[in-house]
C-alpha positions as CSV (number, residue, x, y, z in Angstrom):
1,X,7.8,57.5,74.8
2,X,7.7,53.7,75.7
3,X,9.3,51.3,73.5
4,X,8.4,48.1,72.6
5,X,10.3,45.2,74.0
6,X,11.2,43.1,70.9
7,X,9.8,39.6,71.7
8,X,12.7,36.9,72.3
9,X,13.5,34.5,69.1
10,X,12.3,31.4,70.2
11,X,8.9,33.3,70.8
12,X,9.0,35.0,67.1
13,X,9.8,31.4,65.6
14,X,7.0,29.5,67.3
15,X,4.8,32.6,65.8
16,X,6.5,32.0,62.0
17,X,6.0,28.4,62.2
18,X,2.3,28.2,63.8
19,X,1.5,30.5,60.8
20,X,3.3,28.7,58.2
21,X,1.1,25.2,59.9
22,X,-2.0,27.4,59.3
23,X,-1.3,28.4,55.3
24,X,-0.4,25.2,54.8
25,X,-3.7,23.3,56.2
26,X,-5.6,26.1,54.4
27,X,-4.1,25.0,51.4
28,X,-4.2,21.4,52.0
29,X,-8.0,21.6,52.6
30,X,-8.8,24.0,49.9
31,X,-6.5,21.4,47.5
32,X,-9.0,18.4,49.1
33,X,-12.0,20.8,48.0
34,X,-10.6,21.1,44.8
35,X,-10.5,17.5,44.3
36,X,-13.8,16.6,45.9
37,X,-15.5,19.2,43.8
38,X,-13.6,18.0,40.1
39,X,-14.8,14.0,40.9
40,X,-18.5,15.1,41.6
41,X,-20.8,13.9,38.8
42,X,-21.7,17.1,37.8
43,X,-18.3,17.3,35.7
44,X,-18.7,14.0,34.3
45,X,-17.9,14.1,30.6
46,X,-21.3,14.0,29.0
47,X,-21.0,14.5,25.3
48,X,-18.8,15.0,22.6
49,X,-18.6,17.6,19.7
50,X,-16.9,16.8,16.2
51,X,-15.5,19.0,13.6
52,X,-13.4,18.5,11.1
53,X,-13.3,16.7,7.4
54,X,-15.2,13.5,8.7
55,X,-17.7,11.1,6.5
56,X,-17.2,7.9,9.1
57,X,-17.9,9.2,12.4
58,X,-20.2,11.4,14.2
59,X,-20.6,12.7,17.7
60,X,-23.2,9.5,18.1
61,X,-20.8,7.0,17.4
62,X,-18.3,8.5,18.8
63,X,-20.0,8.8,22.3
64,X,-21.3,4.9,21.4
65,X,-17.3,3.6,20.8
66,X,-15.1,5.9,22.6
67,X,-16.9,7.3,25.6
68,X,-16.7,4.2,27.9
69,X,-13.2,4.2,27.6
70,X,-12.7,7.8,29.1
71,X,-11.2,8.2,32.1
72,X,-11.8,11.2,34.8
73,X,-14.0,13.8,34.7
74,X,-13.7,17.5,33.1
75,X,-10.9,18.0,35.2
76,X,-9.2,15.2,35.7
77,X,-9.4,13.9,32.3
78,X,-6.2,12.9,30.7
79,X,-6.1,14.9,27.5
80,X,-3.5,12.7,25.9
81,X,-4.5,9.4,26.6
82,X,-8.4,10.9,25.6
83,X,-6.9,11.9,22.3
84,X,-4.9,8.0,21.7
85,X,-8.3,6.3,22.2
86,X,-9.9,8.1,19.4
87,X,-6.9,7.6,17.2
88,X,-8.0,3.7,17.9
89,X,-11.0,3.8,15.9
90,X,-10.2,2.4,12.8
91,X,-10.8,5.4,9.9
92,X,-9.2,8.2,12.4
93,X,-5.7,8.9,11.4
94,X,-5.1,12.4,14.0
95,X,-7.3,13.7,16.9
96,X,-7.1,17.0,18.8
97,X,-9.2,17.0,22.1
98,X,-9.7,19.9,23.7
99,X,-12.0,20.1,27.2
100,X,-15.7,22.2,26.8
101,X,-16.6,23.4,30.2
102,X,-18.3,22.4,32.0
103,X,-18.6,18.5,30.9
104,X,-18.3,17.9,27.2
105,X,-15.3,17.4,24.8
106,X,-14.4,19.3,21.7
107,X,-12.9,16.8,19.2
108,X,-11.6,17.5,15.9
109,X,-11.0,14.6,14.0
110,X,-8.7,14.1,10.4
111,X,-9.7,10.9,8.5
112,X,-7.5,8.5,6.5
113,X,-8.4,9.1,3.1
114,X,-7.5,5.9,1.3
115,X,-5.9,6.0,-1.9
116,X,-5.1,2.0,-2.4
117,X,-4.8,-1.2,-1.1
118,X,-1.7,-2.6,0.4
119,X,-0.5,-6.0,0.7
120,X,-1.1,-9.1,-1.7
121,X,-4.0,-10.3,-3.2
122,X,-7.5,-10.4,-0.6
123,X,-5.5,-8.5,2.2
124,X,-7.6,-5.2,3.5
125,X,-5.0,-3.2,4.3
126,X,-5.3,0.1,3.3
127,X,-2.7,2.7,2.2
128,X,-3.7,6.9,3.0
129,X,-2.9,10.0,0.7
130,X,0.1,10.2,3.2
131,X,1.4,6.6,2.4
132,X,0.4,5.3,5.3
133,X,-0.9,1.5,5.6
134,X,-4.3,1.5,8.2
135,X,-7.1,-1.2,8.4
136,X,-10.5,0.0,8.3
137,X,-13.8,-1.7,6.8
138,X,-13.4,-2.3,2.9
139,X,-16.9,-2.6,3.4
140,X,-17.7,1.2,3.9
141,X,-15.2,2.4,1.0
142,X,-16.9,5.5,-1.3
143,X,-14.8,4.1,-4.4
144,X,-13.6,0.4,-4.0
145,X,-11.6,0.3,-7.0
146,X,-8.7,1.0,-5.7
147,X,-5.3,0.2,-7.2
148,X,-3.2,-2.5,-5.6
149,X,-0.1,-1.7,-3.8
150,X,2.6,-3.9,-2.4
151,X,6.1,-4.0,-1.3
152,X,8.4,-4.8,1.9
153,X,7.2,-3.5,5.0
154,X,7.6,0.4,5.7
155,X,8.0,0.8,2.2
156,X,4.4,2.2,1.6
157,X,5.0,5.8,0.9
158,X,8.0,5.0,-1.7
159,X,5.6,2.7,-3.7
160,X,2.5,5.3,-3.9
161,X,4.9,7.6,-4.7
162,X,6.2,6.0,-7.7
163,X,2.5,4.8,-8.2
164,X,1.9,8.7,-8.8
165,X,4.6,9.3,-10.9
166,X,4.1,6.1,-13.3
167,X,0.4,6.5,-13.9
168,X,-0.1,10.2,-15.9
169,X,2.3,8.0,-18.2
170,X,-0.2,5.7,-19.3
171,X,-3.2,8.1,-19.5
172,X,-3.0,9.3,-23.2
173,X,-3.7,5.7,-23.6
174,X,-6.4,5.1,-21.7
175,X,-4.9,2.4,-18.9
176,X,-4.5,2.5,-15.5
177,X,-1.6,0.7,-13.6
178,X,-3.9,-1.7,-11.1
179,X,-1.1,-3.4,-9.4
180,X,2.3,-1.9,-8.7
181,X,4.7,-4.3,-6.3
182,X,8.2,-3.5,-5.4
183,X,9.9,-6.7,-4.7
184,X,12.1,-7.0,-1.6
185,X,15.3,-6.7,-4.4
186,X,13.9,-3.5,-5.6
187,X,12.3,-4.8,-9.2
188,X,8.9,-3.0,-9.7
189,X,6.2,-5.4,-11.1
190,X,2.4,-3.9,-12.5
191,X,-0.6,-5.3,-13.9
192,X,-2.7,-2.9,-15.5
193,X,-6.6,-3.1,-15.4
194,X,-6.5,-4.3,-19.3
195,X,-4.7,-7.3,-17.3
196,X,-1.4,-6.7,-19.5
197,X,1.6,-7.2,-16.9
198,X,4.4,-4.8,-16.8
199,X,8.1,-6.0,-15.4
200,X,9.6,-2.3,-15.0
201,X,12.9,-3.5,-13.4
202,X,14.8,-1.6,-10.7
203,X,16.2,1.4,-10.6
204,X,15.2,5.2,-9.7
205,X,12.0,6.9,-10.2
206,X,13.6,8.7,-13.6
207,X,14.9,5.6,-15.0
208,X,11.5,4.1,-14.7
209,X,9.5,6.7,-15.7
210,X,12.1,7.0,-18.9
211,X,11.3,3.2,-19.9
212,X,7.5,3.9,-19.5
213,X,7.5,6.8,-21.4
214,X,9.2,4.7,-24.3
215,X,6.6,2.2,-24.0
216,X,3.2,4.6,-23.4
217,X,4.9,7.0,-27.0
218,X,5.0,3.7,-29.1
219,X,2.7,1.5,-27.9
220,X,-0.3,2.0,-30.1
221,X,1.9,1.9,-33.6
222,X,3.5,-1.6,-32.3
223,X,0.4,-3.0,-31.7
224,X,-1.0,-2.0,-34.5
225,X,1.3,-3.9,-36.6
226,X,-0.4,-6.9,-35.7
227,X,-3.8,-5.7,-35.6
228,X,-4.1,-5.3,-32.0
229,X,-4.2,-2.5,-29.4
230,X,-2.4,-1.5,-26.2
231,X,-5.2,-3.0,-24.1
232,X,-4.9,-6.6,-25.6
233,X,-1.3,-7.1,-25.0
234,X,-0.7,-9.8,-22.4
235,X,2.7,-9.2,-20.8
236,X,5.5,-6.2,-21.2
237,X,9.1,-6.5,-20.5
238,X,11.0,-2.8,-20.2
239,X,13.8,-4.2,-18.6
240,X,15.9,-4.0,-22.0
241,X,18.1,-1.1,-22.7
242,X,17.4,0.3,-26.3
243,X,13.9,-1.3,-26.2
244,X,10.9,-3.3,-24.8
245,X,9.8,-6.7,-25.4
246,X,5.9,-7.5,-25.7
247,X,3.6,-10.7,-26.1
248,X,0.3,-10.4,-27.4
249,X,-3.1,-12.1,-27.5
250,X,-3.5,-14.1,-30.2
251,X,-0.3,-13.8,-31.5
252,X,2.7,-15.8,-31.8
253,X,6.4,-14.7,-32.6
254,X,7.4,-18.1,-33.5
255,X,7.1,-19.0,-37.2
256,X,5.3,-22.2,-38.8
257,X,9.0,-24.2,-38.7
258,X,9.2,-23.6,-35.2
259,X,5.5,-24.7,-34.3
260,X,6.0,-28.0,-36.3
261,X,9.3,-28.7,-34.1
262,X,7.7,-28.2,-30.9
């Protein structure tokens, strides 16, 4: 029985690396198909679906404001930078983008739901259940009146948060804090919607919630001393330690001696 003669080295390597040439044009031009076939037309993005908890957008505006600013096809669509551009539009505060074969988008959108204004007086900035400061249209707002928030920049989520601690406080007596500013020393201001303004002073959530509560227990019985209720006093001052100071419309502390003198 014949054997073989093993072919020389040289002869086996020119073999090995003529095939190795061969996979690797296969691949090459397979790899060019590949990217000739995800650039055709046919995988053009062509419409967006949306889902989620939205009341500002639709897949029509959507594919009006967003779709023009897509780049690539089905394929070759950057997922990431797809989902930044929708996070652009003004009430979206979270997209997820996922691809719909063979040339749509499946987009599921979280709004910013706004609790309150932020910023001084006439500014539009708007401040999320997350105590997050967005702009957005005032102008398409279910409820406009909002409370007023304010306070040093990044500071947001502290000054809802003591927002939502302070008001329950003042609901047995039927006001609402409207304005609520911490200044950049840390003194919290308020102006409730009966117009009466509140200097709360600094100090932690419990220490102001304590001298609210003092306030919102007795309010009604001071006022009534002079004929007045809660909702006609014009300033309070609950910086004092064993106490609060209040003025009042239409009354004066100072007695007929003092009035002739002045």
């Amino acid at each position: 029985m014949s054997q073989k003669t093993p072919l020389p080295l040289d002869i086996r390597l020119m073999n090995a690396i003529a095939s190795l040439l061969l996979v690797a044009t296969l691949l090459l031009g397979f790899g060019a198909l590949l990217g000739w076939a995800a650039r055709l037309s046919a995988f053009a993005i062509q419409g967006v679906s949306v889902t989620g908890d939205v009341q500002h957008y639709n897949a029509i505006t959507l594919r009006a404001n967003v779709m023009p600013r897509l780049q690539g096809t089905f394929f070759t669509l950057d997922i990431t930078a797809a989902r930044k551009v929708f996070e652009t539009m003004p009430w979206v505060r979270q997209a997820i983008v996922r691809r719909d074969f063979p040339n749509r988008l499946k987009v599921q959108l979280q709004e910013h739901q706004a609790v309150a204004f932020w910023g001084p007086e006439g500014s539009s900035n708007l401040v999320n259940s997350f105590g997050e400061v967005f702009e957005a249209n005032v102008g398409e707002l279910d409820d406009d009146n909002l409370p007023r928030l304010n306070g040093p920049d990044n500071q947001s989520a502290q000054v809802l948060a003591m927002y939502q601690t302070l008001q329950p406080q003042l609901d047995p007596l039927d006001l609402t804090l409207q304005q609520l500013e911490l200044s950049p020393r840390g003194g919290w201001h308020a102006e409730l919607d009966s117009g009466t303004l509140v200097e709360l002073g600094s100090g932690s959530a419990t220490d102001l919630l304590a001298r609210l509560d003092r306030f919102a227990k007795t309010a009604t019985q001071v006022t009534a001393r002079y004929q007045r209720t809660p909702e006609q006093l014009a300033s309070v001052d609950l910086r004092h330690t064993d106490g609060y100071a209040i003025r009042l419309e239409g009354v004066t502390t100072l007695d007929s001696t003092d009035i002739k003198k002045q």
